[in-house]
Biopython code that builds the backbone (N, CA, C, O; Angstrom):
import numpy as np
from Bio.PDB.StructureBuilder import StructureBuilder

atoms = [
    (1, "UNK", "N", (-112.489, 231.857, 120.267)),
    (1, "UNK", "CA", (-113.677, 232.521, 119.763)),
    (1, "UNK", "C", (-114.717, 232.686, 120.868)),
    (1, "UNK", "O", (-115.591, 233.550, 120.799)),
    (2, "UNK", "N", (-114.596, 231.798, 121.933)),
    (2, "UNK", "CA", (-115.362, 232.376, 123.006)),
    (2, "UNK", "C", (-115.296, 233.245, 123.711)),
    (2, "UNK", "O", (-116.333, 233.202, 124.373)),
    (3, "UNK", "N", (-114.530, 234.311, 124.116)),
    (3, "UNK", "CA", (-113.806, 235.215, 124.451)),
    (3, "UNK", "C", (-113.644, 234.495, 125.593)),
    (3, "UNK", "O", (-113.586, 233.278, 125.770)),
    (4, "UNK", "N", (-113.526, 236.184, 126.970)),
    (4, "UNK", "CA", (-113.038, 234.992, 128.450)),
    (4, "UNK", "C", (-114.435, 234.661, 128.908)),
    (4, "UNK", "O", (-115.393, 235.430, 128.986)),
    (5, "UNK", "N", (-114.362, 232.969, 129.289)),
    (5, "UNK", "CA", (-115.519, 232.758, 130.114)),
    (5, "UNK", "C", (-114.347, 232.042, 131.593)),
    (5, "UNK", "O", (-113.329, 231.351, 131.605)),
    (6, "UNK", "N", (-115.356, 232.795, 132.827)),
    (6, "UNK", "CA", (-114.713, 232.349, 133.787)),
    (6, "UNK", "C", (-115.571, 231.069, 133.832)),
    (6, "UNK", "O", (-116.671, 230.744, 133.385)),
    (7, "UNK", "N", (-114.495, 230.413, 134.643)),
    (7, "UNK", "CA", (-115.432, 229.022, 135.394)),
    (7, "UNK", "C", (-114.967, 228.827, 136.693)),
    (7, "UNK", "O", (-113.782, 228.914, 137.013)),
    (8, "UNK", "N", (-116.080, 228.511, 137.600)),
    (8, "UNK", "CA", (-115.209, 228.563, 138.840)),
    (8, "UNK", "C", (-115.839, 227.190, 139.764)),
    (8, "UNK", "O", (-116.938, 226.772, 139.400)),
    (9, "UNK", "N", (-115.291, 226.632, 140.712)),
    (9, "UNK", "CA", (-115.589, 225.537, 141.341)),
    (9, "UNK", "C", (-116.923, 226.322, 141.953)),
    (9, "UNK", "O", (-116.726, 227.536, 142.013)),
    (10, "UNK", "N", (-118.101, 225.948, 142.372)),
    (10, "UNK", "CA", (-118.390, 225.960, 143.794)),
    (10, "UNK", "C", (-119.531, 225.080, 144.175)),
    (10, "UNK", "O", (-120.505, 224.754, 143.498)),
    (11, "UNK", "N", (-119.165, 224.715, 145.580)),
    (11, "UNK", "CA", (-120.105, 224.152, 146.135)),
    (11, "UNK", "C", (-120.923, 223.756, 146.096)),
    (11, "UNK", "O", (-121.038, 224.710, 145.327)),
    (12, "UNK", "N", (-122.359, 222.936, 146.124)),
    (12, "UNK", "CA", (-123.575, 222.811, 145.957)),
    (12, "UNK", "C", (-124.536, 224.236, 147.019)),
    (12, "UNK", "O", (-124.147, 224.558, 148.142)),
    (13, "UNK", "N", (-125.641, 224.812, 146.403)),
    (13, "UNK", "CA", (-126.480, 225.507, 147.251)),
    (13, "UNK", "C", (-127.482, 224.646, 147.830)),
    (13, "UNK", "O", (-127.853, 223.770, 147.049)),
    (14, "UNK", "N", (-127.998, 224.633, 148.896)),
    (14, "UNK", "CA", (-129.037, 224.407, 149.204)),
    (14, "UNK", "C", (-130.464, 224.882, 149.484)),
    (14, "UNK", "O", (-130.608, 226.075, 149.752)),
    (15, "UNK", "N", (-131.780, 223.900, 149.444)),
    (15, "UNK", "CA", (-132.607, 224.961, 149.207)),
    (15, "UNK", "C", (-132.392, 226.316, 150.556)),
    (15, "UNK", "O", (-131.671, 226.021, 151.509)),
    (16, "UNK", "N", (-133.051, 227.719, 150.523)),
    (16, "UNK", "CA", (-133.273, 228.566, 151.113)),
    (16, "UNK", "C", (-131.995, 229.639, 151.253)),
    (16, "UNK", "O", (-132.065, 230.769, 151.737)),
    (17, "UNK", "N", (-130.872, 229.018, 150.731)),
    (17, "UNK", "CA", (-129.744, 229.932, 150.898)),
    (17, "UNK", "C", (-129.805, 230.990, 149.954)),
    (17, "UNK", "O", (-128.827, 231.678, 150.248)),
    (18, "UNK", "N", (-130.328, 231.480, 149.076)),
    (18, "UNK", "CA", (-130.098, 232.398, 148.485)),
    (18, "UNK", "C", (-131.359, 232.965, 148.526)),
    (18, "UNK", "O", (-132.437, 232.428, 148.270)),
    (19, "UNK", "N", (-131.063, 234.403, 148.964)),
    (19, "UNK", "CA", (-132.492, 235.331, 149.121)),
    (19, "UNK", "C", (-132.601, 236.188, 147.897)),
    (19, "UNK", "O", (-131.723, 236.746, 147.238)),
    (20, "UNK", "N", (-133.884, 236.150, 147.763)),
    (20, "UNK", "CA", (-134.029, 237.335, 147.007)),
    (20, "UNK", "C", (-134.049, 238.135, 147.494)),
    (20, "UNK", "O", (-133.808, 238.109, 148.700)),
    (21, "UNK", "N", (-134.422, 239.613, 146.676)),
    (21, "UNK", "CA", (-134.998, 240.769, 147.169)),
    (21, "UNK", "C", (-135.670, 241.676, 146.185)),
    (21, "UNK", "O", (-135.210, 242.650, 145.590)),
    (22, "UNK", "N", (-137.014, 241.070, 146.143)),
    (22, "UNK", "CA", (-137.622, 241.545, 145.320)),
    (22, "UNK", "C", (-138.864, 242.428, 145.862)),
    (22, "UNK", "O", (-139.146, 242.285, 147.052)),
    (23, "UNK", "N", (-139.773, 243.498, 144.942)),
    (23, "UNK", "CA", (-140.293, 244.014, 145.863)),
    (23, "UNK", "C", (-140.351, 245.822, 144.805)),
    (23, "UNK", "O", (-139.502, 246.264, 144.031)),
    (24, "UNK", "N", (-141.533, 246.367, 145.183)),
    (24, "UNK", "CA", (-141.300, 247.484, 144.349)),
    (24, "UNK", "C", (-141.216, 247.615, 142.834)),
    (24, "UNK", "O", (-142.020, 247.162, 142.019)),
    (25, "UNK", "N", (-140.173, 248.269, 142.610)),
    (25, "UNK", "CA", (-139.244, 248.193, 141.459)),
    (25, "UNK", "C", (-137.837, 247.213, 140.937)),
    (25, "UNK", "O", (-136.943, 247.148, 140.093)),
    (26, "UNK", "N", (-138.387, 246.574, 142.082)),
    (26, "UNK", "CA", (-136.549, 245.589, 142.310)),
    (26, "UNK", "C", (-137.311, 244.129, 141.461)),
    (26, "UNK", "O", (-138.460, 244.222, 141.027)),
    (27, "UNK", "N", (-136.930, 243.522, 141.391)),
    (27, "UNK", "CA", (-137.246, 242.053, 140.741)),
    (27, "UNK", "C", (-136.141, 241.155, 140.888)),
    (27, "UNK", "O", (-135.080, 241.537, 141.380)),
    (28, "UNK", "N", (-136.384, 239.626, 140.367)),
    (28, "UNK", "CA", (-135.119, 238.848, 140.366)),
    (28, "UNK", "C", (-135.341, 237.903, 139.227)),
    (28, "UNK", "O", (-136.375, 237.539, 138.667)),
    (29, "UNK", "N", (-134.072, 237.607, 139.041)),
    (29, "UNK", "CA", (-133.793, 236.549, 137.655)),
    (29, "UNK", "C", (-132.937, 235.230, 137.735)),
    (29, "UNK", "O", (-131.794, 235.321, 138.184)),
    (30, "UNK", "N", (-133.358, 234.168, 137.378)),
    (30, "UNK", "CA", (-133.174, 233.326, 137.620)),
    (30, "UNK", "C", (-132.531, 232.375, 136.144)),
    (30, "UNK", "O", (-133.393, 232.751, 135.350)),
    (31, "UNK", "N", (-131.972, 231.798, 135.631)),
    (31, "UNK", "CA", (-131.566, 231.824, 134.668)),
    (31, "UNK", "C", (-130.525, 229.942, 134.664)),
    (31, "UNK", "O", (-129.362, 229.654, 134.949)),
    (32, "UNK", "N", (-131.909, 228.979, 134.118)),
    (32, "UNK", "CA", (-131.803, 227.919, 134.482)),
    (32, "UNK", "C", (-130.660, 226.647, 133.002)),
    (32, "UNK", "O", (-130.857, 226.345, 131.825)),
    (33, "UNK", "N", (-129.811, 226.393, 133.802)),
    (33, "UNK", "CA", (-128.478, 225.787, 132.532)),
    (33, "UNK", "C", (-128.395, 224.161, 133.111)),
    (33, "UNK", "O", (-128.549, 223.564, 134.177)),
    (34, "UNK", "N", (-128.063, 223.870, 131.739)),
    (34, "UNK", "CA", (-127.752, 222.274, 132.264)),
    (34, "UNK", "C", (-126.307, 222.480, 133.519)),
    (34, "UNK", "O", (-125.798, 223.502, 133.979)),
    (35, "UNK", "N", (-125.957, 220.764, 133.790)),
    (35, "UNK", "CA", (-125.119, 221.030, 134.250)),
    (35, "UNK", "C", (-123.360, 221.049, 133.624)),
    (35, "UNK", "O", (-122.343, 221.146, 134.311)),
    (36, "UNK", "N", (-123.450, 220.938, 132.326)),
    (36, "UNK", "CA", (-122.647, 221.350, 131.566)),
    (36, "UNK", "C", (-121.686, 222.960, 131.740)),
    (36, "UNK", "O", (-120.551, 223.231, 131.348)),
    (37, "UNK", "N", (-122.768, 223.856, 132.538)),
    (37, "UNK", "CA", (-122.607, 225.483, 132.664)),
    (37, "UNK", "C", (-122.185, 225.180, 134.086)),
    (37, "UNK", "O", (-121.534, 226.159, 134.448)),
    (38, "UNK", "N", (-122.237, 224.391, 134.956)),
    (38, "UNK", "CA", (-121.423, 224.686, 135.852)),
    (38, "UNK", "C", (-120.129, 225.422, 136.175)),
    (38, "UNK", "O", (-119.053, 225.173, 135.632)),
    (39, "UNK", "N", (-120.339, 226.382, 137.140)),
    (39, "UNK", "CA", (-119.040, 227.393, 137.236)),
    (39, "UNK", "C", (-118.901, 228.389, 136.182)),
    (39, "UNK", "O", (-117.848, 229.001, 135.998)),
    (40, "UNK", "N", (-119.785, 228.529, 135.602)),
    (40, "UNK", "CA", (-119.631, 229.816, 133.933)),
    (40, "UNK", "C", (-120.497, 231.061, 134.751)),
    (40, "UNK", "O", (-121.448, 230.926, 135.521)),
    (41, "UNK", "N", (-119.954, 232.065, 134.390)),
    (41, "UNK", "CA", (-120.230, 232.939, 134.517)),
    (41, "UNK", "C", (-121.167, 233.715, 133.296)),
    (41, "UNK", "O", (-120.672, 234.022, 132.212)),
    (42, "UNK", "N", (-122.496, 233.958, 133.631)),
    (42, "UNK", "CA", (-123.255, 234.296, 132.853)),
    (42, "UNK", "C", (-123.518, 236.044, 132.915)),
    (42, "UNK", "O", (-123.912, 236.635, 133.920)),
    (43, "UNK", "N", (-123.273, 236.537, 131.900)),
    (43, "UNK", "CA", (-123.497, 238.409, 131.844)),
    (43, "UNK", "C", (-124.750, 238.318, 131.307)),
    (43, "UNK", "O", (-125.254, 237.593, 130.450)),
    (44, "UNK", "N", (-125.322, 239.615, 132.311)),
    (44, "UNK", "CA", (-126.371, 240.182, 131.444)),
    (44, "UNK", "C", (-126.263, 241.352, 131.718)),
    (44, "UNK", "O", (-125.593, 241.589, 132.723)),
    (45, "UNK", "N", (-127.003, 242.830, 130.776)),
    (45, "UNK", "CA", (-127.035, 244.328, 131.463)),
    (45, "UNK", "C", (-128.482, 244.623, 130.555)),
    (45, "UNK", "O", (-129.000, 243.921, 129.686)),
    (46, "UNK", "N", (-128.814, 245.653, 130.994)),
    (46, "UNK", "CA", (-129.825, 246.400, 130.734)),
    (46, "UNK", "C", (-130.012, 246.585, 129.390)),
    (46, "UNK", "O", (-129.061, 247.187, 128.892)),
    (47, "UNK", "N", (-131.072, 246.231, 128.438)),
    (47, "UNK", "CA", (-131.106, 246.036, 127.047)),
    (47, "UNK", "C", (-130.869, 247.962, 126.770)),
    (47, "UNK", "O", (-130.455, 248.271, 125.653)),
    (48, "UNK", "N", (-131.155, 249.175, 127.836)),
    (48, "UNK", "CA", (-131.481, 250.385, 127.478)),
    (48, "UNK", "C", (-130.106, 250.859, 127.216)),
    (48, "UNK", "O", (-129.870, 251.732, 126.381)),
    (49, "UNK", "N", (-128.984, 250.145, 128.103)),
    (49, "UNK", "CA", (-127.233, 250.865, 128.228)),
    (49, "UNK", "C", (-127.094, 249.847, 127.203)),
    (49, "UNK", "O", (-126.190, 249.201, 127.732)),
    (50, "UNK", "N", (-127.319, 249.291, 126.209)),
    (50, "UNK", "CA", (-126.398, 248.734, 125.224)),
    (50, "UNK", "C", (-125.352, 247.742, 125.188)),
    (50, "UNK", "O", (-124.457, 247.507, 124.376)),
    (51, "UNK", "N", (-125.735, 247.169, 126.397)),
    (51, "UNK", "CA", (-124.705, 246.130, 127.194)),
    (51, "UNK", "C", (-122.959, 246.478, 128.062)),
    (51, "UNK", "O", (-122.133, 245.779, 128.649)),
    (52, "UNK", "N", (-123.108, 248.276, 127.615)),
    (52, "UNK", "CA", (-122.126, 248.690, 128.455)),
    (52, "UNK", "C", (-122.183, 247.985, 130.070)),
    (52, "UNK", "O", (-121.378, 247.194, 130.561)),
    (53, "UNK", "N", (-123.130, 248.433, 130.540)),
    (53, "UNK", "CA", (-122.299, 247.613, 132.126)),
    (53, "UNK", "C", (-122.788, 246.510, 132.571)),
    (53, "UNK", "O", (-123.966, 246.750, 132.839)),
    (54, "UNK", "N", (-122.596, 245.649, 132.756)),
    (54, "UNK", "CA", (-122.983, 244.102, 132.787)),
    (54, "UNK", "C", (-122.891, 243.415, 134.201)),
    (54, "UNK", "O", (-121.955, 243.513, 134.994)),
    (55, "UNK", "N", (-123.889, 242.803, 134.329)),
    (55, "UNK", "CA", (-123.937, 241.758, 135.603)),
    (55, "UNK", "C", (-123.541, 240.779, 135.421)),
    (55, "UNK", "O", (-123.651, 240.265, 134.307)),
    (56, "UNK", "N", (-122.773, 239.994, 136.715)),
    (56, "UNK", "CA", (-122.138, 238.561, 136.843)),
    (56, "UNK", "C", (-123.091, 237.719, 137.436)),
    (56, "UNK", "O", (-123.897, 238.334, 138.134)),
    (57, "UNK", "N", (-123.251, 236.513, 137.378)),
    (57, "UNK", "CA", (-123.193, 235.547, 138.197)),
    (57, "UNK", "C", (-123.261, 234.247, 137.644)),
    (57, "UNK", "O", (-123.760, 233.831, 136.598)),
    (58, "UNK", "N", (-122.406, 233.468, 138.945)),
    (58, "UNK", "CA", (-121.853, 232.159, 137.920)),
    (58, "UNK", "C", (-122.999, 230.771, 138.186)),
    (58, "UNK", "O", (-123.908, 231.025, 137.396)),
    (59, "UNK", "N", (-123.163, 230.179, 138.515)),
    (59, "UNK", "CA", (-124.161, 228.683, 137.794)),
    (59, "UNK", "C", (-123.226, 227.573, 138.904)),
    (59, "UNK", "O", (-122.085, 227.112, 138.953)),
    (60, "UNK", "N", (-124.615, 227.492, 139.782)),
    (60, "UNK", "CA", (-123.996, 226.762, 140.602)),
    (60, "UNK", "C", (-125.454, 225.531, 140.704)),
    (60, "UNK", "O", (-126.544, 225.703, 140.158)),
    (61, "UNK", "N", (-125.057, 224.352, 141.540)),
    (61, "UNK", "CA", (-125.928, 223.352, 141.595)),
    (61, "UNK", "C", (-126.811, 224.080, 142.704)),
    (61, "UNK", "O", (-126.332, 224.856, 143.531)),
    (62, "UNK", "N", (-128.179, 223.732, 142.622)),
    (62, "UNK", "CA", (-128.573, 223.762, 143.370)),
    (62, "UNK", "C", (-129.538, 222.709, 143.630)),
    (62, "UNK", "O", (-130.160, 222.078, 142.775)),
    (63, "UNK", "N", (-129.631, 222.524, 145.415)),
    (63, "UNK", "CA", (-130.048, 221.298, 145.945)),
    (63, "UNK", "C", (-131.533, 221.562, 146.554)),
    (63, "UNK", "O", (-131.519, 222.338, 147.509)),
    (64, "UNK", "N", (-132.904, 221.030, 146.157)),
    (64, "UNK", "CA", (-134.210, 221.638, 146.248)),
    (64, "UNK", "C", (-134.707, 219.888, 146.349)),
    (64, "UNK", "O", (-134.079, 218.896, 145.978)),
    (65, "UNK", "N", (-136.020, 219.984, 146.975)),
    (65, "UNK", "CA", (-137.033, 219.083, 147.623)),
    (65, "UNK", "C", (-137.042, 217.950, 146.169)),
    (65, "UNK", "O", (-136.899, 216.788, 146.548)),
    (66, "UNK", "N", (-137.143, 218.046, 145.037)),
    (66, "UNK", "CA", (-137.180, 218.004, 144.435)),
    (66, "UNK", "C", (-136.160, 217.039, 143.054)),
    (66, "UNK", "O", (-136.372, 216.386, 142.032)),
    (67, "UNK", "N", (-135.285, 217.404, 143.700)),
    (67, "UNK", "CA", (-133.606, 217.013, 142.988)),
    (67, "UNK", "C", (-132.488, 218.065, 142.917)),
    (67, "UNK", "O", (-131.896, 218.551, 143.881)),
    (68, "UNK", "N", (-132.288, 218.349, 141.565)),
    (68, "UNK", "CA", (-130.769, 219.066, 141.463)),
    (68, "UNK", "C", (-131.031, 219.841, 140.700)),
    (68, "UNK", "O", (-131.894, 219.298, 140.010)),
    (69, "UNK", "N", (-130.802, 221.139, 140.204)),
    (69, "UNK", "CA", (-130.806, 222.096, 139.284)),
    (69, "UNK", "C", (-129.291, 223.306, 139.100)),
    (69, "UNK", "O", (-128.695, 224.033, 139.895)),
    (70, "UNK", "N", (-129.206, 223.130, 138.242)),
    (70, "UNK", "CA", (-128.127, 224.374, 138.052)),
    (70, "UNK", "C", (-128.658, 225.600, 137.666)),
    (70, "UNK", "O", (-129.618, 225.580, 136.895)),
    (71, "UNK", "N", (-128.333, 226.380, 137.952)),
    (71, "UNK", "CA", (-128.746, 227.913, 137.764)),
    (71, "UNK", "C", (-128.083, 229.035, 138.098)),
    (71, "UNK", "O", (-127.290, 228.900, 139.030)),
    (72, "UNK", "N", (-128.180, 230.211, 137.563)),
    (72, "UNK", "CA", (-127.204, 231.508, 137.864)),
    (72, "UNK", "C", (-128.470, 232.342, 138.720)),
    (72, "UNK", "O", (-129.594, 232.504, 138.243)),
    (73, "UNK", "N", (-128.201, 232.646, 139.564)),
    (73, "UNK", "CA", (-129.521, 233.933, 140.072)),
    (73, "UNK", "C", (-129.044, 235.228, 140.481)),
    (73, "UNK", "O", (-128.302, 235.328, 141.459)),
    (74, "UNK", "N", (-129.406, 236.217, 139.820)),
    (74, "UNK", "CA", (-129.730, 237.291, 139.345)),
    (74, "UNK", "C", (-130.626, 238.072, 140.974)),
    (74, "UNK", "O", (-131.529, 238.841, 140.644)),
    (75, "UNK", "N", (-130.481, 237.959, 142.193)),
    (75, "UNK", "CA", (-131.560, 238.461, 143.531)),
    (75, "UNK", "C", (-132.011, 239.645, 143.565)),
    (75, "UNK", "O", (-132.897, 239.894, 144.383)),
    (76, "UNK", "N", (-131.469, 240.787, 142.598)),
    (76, "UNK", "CA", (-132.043, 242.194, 142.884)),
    (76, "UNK", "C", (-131.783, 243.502, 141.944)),
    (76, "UNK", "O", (-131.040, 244.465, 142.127)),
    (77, "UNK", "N", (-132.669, 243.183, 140.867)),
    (77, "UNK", "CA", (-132.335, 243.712, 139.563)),
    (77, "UNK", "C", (-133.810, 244.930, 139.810)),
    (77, "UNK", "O", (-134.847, 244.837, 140.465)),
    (78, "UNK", "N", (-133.221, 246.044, 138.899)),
    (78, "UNK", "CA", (-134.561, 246.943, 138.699)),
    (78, "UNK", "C", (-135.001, 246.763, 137.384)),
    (78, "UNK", "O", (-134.541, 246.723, 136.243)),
    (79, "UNK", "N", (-136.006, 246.676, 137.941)),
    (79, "UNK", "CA", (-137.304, 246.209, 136.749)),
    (79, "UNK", "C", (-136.564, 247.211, 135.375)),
    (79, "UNK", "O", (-136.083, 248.339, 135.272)),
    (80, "UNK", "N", (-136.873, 245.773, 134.264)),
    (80, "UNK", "CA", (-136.500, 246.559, 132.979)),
    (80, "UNK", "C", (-136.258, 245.167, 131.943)),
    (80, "UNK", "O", (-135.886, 244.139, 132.509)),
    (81, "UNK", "N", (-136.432, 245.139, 130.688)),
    (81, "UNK", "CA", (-135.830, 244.324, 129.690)),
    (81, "UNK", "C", (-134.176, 244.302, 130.058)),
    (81, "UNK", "O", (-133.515, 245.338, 129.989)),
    (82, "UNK", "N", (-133.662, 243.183, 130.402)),
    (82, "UNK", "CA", (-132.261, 242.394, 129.659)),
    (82, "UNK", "C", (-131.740, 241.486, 128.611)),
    (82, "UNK", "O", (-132.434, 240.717, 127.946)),
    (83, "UNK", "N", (-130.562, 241.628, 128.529)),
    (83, "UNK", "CA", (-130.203, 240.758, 127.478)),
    (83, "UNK", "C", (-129.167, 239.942, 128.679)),
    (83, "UNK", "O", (-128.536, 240.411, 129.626)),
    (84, "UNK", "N", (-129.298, 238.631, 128.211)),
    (84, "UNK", "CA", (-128.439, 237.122, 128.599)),
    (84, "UNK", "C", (-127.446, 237.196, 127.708)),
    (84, "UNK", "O", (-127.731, 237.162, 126.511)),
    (85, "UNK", "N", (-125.926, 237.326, 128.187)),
    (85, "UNK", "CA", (-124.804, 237.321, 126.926)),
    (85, "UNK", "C", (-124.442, 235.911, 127.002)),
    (85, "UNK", "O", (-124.290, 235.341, 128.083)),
    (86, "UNK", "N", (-124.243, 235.101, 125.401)),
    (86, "UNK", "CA", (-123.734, 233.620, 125.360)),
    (86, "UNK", "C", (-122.561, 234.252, 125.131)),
    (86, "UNK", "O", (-121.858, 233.270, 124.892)),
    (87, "UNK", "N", (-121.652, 235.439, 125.006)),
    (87, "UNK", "CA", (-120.629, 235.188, 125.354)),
    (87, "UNK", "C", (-120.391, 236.801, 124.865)),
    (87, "UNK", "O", (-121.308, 237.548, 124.522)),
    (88, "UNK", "N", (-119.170, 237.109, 124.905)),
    (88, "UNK", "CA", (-118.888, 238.852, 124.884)),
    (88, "UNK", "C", (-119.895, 239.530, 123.832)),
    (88, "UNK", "O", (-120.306, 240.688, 123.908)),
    (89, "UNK", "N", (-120.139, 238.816, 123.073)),
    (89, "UNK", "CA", (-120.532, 239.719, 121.205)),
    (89, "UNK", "C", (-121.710, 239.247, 121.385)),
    (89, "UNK", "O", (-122.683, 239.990, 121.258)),
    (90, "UNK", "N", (-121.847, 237.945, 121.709)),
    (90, "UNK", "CA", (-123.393, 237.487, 121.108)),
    (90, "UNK", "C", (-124.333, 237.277, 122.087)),
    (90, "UNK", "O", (-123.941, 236.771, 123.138)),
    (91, "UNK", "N", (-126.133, 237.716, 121.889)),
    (91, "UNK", "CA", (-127.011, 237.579, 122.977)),
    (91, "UNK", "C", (-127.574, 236.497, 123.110)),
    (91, "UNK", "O", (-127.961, 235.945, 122.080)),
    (92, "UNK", "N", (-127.773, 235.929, 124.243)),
    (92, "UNK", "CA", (-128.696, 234.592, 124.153)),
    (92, "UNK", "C", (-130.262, 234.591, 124.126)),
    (92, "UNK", "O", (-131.099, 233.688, 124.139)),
    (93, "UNK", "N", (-130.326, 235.869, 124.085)),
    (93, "UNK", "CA", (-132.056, 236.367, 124.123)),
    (93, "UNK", "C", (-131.997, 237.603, 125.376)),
    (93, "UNK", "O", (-130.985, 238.043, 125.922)),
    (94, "UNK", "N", (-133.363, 237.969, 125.608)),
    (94, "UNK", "CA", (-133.604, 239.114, 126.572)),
    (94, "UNK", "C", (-134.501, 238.317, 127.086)),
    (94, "UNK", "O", (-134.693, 237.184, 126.645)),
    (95, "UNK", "N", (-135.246, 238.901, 128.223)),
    (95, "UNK", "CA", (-135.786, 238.964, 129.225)),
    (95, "UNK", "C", (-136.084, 239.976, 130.030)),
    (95, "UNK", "O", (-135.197, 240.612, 130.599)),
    (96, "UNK", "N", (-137.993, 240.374, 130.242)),
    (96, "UNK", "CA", (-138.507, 241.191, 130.968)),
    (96, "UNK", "C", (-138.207, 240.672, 132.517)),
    (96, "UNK", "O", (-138.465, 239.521, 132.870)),
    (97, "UNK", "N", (-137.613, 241.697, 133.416)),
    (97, "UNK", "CA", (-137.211, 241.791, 134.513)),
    (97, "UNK", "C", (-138.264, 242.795, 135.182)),
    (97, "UNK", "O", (-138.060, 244.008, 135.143)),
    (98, "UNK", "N", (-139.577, 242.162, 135.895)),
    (98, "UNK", "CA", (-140.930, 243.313, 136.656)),
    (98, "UNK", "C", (-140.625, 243.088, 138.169)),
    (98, "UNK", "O", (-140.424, 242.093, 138.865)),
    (99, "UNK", "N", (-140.674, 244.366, 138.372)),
    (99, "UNK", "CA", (-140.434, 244.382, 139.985)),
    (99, "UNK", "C", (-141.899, 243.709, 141.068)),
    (99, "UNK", "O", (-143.115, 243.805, 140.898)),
    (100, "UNK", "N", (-141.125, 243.074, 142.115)),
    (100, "UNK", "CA", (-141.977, 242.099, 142.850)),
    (100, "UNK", "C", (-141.791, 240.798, 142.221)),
    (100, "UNK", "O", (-141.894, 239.755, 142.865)),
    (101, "UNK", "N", (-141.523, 240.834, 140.995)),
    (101, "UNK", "CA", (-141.545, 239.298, 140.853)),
    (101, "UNK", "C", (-139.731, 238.299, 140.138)),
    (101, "UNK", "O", (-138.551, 238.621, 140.006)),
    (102, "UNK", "N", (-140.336, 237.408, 139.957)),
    (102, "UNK", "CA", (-139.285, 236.470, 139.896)),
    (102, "UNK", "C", (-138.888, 235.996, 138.288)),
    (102, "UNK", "O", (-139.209, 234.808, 138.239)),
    (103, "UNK", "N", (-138.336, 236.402, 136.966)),
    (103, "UNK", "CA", (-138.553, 236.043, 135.779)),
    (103, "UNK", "C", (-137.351, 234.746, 135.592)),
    (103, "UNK", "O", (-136.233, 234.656, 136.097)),
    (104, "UNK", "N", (-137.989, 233.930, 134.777)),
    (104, "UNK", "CA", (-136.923, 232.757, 134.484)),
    (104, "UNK", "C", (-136.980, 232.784, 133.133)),
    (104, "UNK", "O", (-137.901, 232.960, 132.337)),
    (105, "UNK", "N", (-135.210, 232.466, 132.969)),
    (105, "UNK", "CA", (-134.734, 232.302, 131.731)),
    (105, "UNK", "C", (-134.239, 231.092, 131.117)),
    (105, "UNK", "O", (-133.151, 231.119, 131.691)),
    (106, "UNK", "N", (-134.165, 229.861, 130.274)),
    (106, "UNK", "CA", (-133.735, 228.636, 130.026)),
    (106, "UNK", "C", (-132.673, 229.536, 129.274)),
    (106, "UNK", "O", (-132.920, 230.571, 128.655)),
    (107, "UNK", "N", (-130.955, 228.697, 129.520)),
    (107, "UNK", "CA", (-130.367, 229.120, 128.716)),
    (107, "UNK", "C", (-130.551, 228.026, 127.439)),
    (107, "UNK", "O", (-131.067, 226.909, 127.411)),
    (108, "UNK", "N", (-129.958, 228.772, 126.489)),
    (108, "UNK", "CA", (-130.032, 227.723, 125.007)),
    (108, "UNK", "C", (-129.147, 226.580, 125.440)),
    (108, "UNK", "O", (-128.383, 226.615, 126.404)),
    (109, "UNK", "N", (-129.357, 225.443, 124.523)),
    (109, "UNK", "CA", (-128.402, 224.158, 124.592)),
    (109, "UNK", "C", (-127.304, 224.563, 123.649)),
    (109, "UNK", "O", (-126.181, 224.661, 124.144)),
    (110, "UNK", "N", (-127.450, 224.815, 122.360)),
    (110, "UNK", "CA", (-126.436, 225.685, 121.667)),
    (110, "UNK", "C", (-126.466, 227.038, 120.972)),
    (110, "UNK", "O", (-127.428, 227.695, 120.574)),
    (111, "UNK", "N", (-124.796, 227.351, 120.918)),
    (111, "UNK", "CA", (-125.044, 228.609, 120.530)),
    (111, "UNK", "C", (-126.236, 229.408, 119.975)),
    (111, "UNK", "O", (-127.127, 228.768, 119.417)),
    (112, "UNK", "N", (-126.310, 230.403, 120.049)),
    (112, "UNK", "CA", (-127.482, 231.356, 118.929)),
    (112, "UNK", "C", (-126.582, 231.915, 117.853)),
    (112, "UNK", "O", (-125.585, 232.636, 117.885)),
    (113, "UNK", "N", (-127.376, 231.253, 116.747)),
    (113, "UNK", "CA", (-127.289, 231.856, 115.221)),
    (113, "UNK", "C", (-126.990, 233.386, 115.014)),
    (113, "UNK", "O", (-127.708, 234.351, 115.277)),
    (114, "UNK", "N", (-125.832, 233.340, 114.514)),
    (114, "UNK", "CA", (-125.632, 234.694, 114.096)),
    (114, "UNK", "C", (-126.336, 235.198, 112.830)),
    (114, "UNK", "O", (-126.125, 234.784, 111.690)),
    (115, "UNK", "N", (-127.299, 236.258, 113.237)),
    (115, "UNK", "CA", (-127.741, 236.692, 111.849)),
    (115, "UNK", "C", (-126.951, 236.854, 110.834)),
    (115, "UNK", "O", (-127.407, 237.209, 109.747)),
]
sb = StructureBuilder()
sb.init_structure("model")
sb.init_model(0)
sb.init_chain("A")
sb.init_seg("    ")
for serial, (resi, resn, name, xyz) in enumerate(atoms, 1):
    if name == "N":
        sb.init_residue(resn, " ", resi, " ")
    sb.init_atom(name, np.array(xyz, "f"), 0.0, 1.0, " ", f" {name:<3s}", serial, name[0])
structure = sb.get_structure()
């Protein structure tokens, strides 16, 4: 019932390795999971295409001044409302994506309620 979720090993990040590129019309998304989501691949696409074409990225640790965080990041999206897929059918919520800046998303701890 989950359909396919990939999972994949990787590495720890450290801080500064991943750039954004935000700026303009471009923005970035950040999209913060326990570490349970490690290696899952999180979709999102443009709430306007209907979830026809969809973005990847998978949830990796990351290592900051701070401690440890897992997260999927999203570096160079054009500004617009998305939807976060918890899995092929169902949304985990949306999110305004404004260019120049940086939007964060908590994923849920469990599923979302099907209306």
């Amino acid at each position: 019932m989950n359909g396919h979720h990939h999972h994949h090993q990787y590495g720890p990040t450290e801080s500064g390795t991943v750039m954004l590129d935000v700026g303009g019309e471009t923005g970035a998304l950040i999209i913060y999971t326990g570490r349970d989501q490690h290696g899952r691949e999180i979709e999102i696409s443009r709430v306007d295409q209907g979830g026809a074409v969809r973005t990847h990225s998978a949830v990796r640790e990351r290592i900051v001044r701070d401690g440890v965080f897992h997260s999927a990041v999203y570096p160079d999206l054009t500004a617009g409302l998305y939807t976060v897929w918890w899995d092929e059918e169902t949304s985990a919520g949306t999110i305004s994506v404004n260019g120049g800046a940086i939007a964060e998303f908590v994923w849920p701890s469990s599923p979302p309620r099907l209306a």
